[in-house]
KEKE-3310 file (N, C-alpha, C; in steps of 0.2 Angstrom, whole numbers, plus 5000, padded with zeros to 4 digits):
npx = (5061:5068:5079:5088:5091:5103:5112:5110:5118:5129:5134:5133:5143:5152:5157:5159:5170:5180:5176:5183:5197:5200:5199:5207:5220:5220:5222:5233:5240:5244:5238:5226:5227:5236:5252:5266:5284:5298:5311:5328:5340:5354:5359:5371:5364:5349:5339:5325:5319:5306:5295:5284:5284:5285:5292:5298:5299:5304:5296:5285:5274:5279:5278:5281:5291:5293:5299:5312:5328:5342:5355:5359:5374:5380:5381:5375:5359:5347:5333:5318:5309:5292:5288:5278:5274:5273:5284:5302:5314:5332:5343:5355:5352:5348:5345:5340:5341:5331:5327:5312:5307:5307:5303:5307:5306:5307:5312:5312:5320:5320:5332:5333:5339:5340:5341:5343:5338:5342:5331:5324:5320:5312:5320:5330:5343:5346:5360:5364:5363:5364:5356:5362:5355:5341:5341:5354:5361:5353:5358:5370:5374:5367:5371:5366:5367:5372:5361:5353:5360:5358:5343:5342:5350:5342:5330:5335:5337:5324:5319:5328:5323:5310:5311:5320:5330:5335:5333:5328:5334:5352:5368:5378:5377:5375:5383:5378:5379)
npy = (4823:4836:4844:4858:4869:4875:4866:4853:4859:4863:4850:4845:4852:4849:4836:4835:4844:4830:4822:4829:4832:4816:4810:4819:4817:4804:4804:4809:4795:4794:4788:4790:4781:4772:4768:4771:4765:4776:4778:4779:4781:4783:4789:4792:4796:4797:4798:4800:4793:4794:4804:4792:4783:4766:4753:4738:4721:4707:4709:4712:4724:4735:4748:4765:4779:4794:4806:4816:4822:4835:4829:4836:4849:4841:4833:4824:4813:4811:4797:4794:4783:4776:4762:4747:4745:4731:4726:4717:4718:4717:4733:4731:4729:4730:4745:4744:4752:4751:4751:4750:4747:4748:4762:4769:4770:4771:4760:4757:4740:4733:4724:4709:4708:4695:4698:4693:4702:4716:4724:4733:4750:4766:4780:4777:4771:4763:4753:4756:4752:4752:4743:4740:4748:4744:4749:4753:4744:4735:4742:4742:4729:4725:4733:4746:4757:4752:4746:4758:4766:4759:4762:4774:4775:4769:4776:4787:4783:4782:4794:4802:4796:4800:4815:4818:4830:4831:4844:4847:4839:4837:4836:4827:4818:4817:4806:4794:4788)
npz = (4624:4616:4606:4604:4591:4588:4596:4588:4574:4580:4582:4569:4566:4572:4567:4554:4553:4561:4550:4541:4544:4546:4533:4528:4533:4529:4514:4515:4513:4529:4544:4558:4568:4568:4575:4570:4565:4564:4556:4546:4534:4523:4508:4493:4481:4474:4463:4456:4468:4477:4488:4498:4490:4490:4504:4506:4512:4508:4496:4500:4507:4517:4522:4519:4513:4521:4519:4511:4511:4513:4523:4536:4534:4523:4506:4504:4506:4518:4519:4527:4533:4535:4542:4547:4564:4570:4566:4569:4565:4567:4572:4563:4550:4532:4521:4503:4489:4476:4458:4452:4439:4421:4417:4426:4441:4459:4475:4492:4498:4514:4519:4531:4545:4557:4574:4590:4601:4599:4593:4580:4580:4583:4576:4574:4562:4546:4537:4519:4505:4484:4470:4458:4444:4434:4419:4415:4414:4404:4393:4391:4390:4379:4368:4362:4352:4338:4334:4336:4325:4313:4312:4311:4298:4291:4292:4284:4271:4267:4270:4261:4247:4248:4243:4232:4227:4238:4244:4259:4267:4275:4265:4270:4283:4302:4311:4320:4339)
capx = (5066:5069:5086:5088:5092:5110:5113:5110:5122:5135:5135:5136:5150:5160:5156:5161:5177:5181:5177:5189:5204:5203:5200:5214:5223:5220:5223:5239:5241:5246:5233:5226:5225:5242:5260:5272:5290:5300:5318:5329:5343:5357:5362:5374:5362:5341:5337:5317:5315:5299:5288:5276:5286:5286:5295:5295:5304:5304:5292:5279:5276:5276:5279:5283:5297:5289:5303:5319:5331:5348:5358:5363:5381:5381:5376:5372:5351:5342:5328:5316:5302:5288:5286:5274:5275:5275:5290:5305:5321:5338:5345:5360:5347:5352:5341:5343:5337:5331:5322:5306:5304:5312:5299:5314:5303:5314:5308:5317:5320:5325:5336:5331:5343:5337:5347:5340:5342:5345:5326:5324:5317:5311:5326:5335:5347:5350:5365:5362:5365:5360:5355:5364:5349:5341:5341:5359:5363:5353:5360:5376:5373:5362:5376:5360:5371:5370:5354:5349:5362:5353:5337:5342:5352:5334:5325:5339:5336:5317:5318:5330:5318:5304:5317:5326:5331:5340:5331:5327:5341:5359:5370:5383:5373:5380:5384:5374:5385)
capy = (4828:4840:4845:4865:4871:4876:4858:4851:4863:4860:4840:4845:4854:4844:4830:4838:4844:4827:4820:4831:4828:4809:4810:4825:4811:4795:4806:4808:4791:4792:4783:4794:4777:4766:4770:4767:4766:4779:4773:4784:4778:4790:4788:4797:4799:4794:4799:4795:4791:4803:4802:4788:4779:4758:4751:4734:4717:4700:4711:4714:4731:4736:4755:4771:4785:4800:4813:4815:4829:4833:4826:4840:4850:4837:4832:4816:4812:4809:4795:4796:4782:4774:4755:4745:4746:4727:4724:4716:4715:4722:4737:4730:4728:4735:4747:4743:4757:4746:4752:4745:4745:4751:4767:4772:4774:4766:4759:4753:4736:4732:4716:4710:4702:4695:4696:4695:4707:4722:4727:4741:4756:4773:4782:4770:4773:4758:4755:4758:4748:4753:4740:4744:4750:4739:4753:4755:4736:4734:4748:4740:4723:4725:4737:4745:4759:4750:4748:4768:4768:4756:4763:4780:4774:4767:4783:4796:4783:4785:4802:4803:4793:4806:4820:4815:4835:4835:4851:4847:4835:4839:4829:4822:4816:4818:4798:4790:4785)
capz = (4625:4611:4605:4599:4583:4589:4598:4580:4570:4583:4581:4561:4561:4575:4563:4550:4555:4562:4545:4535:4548:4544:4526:4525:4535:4523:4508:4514:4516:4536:4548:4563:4574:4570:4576:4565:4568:4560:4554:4543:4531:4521:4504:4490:4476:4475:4458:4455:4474:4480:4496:4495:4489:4494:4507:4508:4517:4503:4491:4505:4505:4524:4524:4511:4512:4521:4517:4509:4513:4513:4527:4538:4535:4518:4502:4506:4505:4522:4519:4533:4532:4541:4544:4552:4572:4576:4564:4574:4563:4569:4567:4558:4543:4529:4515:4497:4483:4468:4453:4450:4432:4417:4418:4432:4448:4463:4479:4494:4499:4517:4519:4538:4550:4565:4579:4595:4610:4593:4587:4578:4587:4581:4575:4574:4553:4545:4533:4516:4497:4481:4467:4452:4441:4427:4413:4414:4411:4395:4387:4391:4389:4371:4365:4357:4346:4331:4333:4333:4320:4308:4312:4309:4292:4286:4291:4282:4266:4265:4267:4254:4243:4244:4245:4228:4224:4242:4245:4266:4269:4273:4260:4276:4289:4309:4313:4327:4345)
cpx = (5067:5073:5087:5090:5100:5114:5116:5116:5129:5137:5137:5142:5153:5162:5159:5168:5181:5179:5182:5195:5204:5202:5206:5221:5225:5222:5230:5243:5245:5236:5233:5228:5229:5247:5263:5277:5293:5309:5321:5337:5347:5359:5364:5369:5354:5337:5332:5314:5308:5296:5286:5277:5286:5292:5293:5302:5301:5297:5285:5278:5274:5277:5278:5288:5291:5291:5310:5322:5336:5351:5362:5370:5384:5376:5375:5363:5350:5336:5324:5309:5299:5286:5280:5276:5278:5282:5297:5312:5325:5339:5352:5359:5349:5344:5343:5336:5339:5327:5318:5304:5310:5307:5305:5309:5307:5310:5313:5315:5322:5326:5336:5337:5340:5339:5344:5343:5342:5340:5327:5318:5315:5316:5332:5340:5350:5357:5362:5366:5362:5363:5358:5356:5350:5343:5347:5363:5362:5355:5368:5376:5369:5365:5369:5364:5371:5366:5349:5355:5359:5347:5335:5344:5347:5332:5328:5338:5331:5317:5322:5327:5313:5306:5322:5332:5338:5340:5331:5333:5348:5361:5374:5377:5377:5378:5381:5381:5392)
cpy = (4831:4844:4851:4864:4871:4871:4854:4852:4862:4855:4840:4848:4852:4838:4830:4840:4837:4823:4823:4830:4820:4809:4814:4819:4804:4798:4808:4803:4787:4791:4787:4788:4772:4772:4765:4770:4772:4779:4778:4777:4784:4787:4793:4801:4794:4798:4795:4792:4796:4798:4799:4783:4771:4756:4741:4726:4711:4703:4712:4720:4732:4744:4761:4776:4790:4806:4811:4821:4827:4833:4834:4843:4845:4837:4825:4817:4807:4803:4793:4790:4780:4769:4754:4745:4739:4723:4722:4714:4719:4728:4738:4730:4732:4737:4748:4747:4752:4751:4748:4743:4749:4758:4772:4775:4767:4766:4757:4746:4734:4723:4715:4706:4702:4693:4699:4699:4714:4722:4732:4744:4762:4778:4780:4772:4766:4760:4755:4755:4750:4747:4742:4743:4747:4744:4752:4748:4734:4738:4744:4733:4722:4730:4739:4751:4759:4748:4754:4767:4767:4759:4771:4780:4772:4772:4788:4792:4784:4790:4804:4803:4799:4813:4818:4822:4835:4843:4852:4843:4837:4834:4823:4825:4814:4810:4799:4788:4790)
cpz = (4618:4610:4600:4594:4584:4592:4591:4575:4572:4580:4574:4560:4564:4570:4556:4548:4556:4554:4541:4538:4547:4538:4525:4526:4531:4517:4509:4515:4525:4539:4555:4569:4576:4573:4575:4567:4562:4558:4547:4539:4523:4513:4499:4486:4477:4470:4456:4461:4478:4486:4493:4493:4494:4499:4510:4511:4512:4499:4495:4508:4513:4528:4517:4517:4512:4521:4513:4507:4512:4522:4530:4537:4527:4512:4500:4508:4513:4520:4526:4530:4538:4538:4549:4558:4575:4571:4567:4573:4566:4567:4564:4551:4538:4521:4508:4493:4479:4464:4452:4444:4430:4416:4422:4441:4453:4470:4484:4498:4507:4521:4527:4541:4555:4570:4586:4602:4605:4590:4586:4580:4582:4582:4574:4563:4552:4538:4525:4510:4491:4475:4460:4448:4432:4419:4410:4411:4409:4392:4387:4388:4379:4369:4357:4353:4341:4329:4332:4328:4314:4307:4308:4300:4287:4285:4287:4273:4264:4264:4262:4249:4242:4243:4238:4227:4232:4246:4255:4269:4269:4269:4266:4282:4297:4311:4321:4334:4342)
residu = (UNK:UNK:UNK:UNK:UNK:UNK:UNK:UNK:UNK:UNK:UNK:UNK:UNK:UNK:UNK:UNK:UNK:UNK:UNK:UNK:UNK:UNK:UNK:UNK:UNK:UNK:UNK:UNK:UNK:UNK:UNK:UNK:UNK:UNK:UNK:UNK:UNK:UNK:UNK:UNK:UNK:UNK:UNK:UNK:UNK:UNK:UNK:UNK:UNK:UNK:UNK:UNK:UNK:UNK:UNK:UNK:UNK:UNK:UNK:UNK:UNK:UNK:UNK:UNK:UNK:UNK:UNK:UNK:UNK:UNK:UNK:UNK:UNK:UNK:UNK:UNK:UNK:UNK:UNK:UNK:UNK:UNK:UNK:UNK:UNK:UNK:UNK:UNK:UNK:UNK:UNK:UNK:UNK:UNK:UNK:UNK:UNK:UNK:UNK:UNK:UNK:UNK:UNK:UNK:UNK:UNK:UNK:UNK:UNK:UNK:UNK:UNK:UNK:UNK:UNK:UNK:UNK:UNK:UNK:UNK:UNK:UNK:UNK:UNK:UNK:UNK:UNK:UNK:UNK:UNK:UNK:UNK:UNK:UNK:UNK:UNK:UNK:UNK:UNK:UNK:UNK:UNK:UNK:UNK:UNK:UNK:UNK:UNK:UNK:UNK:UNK:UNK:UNK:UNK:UNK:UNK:UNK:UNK:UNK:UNK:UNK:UNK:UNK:UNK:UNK:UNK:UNK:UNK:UNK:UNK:UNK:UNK:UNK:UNK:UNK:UNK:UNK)
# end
């Protein structure tokens, strides 16, 4: 049997098509072929949190943040993610915004409870904690101040040093902290 020319060309461009719809798909990282739950959670402020971001349950990364808006009539921030499907925790669970590094990218954790009879569903909003963030607790903690002070005190003598006339330097220099 002998299969036309326009037979052929068809087959290539449905194939074709259906290749760019699952690659368009994978490069968004969504999956044509799973259902994921989709589960939402509201918080004040989500500075550094972006789509795509991790979601994950004891460091197991089992979803990402597929939106983030503002909360209807507020300015309170919508998070909108997508989990695994066969996940089974309550929805008394609760989502914790952490930072992941000191870089400042933030990711959320959520803390499971498992209480039977009360899975969580799609649509479902849990309650919502944010981790005090690591940056803000060395800086406090290592009271670094007088450390840019020192640092800056060396660099305004060197440049003195090769600068003796005072020509580029102010004489009173604007104190550090």
């Amino acid at each position: 049997m002998r299969i036309s020319r326009e037979i052929k060309t068809a087959f290539l461009v449905l194939g074709g098509i259906a290749l760019f719809i699952y690659g368009f798909s994978f490069l968004k990282g969504s999956s044509l072929f799973e259902n994921d739950k989709i589960i939402y959670t509201v918080y004040e402020e989500v500075e550094g949190l972006v789509p795509g971001a991790k979601v994950s349950i004891n460091g197991l990364t089992v979803g990402k943040i597929t939106e983030i808006d503002f909360l209807s009539n507020s300015t309170k921030i919508l998070i909108t993610m997508s989990i695994r499907d066969e996940l089974n925790f309550s929805n008394k669970s609760t989502a914790l915004l952490y930072e992941t590094g000191l870089i400042g990218g933030m990711a959320v954790a959520i803390q499971p409870v498992f209480d039977k009879g009360k899975a969580i569903v799609t649509g479902d909003t849990l309650m919502s904690e944010v981790k005090p963030q690591l940056r803000h607790g060395m800086i406090h903690a290592l009271n670094i101040d007088p450390f840019w002070e020192a640092i800056f005190d060396g660099m305004e003598k060197e440049l003195r040093a090769l600068d003796p006339d005072h020509e580029y330097l102010p004489e009173n220099h604007i104190p550090v902290g």
